[in-house]
Each structure stands twice: as structure tokens, then as C-alpha cells.
C-alpha positions as CSV (number, residue, x, y, z in Angstrom):
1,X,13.7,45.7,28.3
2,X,11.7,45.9,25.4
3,X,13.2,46.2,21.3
4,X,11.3,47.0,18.7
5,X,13.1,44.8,15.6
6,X,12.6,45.5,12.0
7,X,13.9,42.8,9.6
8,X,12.9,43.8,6.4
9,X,9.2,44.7,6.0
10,X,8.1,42.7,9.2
11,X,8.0,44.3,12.6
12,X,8.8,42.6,15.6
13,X,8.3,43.4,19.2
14,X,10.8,41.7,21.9
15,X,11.0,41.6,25.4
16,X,14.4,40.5,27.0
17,X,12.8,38.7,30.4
18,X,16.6,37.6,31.5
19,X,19.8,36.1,30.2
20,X,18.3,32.9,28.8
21,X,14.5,34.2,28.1
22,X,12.8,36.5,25.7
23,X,9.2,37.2,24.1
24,X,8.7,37.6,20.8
25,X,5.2,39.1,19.6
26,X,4.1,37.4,22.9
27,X,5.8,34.7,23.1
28,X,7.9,33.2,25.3
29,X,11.6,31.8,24.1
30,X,14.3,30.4,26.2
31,X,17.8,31.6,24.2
32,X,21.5,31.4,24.6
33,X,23.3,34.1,22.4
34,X,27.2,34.1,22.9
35,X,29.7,35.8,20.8
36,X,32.3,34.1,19.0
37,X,36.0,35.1,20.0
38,X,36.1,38.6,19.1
39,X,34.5,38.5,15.9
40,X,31.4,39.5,14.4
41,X,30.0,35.9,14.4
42,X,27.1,35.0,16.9
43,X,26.1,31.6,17.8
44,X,22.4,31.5,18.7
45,X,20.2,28.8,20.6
46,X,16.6,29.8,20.3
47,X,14.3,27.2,21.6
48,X,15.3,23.8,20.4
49,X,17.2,25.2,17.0
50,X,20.8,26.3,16.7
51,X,21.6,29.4,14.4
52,X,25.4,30.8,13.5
53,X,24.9,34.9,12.3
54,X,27.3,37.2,11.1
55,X,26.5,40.3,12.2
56,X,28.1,43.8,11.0
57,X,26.9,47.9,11.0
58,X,25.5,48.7,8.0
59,X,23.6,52.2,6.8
60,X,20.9,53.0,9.4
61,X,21.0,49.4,11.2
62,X,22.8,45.5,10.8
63,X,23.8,43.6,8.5
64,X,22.7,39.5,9.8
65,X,23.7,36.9,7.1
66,X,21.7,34.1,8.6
67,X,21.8,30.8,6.7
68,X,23.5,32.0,3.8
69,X,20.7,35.2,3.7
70,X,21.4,38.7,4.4
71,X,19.0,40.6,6.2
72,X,18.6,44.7,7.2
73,X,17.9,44.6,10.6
74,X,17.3,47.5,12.9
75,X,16.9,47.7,16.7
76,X,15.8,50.5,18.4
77,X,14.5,50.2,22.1
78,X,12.0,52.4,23.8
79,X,13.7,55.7,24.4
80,X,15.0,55.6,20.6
81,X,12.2,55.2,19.6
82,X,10.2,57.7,21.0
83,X,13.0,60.1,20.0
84,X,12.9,58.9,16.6
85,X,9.0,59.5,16.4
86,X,9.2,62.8,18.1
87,X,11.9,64.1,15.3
88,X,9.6,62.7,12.3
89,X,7.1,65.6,10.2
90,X,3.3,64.9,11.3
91,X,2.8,67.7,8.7
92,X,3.4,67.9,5.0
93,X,6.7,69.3,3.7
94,X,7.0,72.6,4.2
95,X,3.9,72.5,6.6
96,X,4.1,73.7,10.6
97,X,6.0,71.1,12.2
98,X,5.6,70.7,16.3
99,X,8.3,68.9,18.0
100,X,7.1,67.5,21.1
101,X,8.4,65.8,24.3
102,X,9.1,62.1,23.9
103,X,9.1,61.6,27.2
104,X,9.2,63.6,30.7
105,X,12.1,65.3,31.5
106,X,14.1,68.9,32.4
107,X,14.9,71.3,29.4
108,X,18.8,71.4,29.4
109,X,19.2,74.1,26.4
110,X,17.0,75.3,23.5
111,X,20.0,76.6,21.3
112,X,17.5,78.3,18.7
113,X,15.6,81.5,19.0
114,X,12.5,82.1,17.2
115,X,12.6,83.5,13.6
116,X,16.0,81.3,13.4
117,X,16.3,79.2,10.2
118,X,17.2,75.8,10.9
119,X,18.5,72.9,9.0
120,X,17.8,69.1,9.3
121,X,19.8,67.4,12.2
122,X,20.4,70.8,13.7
123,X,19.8,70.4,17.8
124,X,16.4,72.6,18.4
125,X,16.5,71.5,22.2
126,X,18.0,69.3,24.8
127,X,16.5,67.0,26.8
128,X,17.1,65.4,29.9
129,X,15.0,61.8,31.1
130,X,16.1,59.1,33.1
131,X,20.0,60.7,33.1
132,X,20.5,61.3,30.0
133,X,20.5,63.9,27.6
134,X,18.7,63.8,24.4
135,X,18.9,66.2,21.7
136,X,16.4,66.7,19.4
137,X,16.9,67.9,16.2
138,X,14.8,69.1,13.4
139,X,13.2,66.7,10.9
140,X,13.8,69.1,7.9
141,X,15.0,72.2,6.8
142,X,12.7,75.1,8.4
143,X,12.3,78.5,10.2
144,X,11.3,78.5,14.3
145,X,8.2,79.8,14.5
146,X,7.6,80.0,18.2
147,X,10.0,78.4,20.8
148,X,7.6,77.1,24.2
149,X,9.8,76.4,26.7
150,X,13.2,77.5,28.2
151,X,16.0,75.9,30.2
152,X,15.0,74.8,33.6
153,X,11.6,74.1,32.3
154,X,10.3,70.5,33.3
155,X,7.7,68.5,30.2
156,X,5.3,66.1,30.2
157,X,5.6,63.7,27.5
158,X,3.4,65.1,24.0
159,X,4.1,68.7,25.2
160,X,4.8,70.8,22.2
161,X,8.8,72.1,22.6
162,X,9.1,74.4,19.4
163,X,7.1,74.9,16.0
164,X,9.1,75.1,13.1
165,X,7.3,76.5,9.4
């Protein structure tokens, strides 16, 4: 499965092969990660170095103090982030905003009508791919200017869902 890591600035793409290898960037790493008796501490064998991390939640991602350094980490895989693209403006605010299909799937519900005003984080439809239901919600406060599909309704990925203004 592949993750898509941001520490910091730097972006980082990694591939979990199996239990004891991963790619980083292209790059392949033999690793043991084991977690330390029920607390948030991680012990970490990554190639031929040995690493102890302290991991906790923190706003929008981790937390990872790492060799006395804290670091904002955040993980998303491939099906968050393709949701988490879909949901961003491609438009200036205030500009039409299209919400499209992050991936293939069946229209569960589209809870809005058009002309409804909407705020940001409302659910505009939801989405069903590989089994599970996604909502998608609106990237900002707006008005639905044309709804495109109904319930029932199967999408290609990049389809346009609803327009917001």
C-alpha cells in the first residue's frame, strides 16, 4: 500500500512491500517497527540504524519526537488523498467550484438540492468505492449551482458531481 508522508516541508512517497520492507522515494528498506507496551513510544529498525519515536495525534496529523526533535507529520494513503484533493477549490474564492469523483464508485445520497446554500464541511454527496462510503463535503462556504448526478448513479473518476458559486 502506498502513503504519501509529509514531515514538514518535504514530501515523501512510501510503499509498504510487507512486514519487514518498504520504499521510500524508490528505494528499497528492510524495517522492523514494533510498539512499545501500550504506549505511544515506537522502536524503529530501518536498515542498519535503530530509532526510539514518540508518537501522539496532534492538529491535522502526528506529533514524532525523534532524537530529541519534534516533527508534524502527516499520512494520508491513496483514497484520502484523492478525497482530500477532490474537496480542495481549483477556483478562486468565491469562484465556481466543481466537485468531482475521486475515484469510481455508486452515488449513495446527494443531500443538497440546487439553489441550496451550503457551508464548509457540509456533506454535498456520498460516495461509495471499494465498500466504503465517502462523503464529500464542500471546500467553502457557497450556493449549489447545479447538482449532476442522483442516487443510484455510478461515476467515473474526474466526473463533475455538483457546482457550487
Amino acid at each position: 500500500m502506498k502513503y504519501h508522508v509529509r514531515v514538514g516541508e518535504e514530501e515523501f512517497e512510501i510503499e509498504v512491500r510487507s512486514e519487514t520492507e518498504i520504499e521510500v522515494g524508490g528505494t528499497p528498506m528492510r524495517v522492523d517497527f514494533q510498539s512499545m507496551a501500550d504506549q505511544p513510544v515506537y522502536s524503529l529498525l530501518l536498515g542498519n540504524e535503530s530509532f526510539e519515536a514518540y508518537v501522539a495525534e496532534g492538529e491535522g496529523g502526528l506529533q514524532v519526537l525523534l532524537r530529541g526533535q519534534l516533527y508534524e507529520v502527516v499520512v494520508e494513503d491513496e483514497r484520502q488523498r484523492r478525497l482530500r484533493q477532490a474537496s480542495e477549490v481549483r477556483s478562486a474564492a468565491g469562484g465556481e467550484f466543481q466537485l468531482k469523483a475521486p475515484m469510481p464508485g455508486l452515488i449513495v445520497a446527494v443531500p443538497v438540492t440546487e439553489g441550496q446554500a451550503v457551508e464548509k464541511g457540509q456533506n454535498l454527496v456520498i460516495l461509495e468505492s471499494m465498500k466504503m462510503q465517502n462523503e464529500l463535503r464542500a471546500p467553502r462556504d457557497g450556493v449549489v449551482h447545479r447538482v449532476r448526478v442522483t442516487a443510484g448513479e455510478r461515476v467515473e473518476q474526474n466526473q463533475v458531481l455538483v457546482t457550487l458559486t
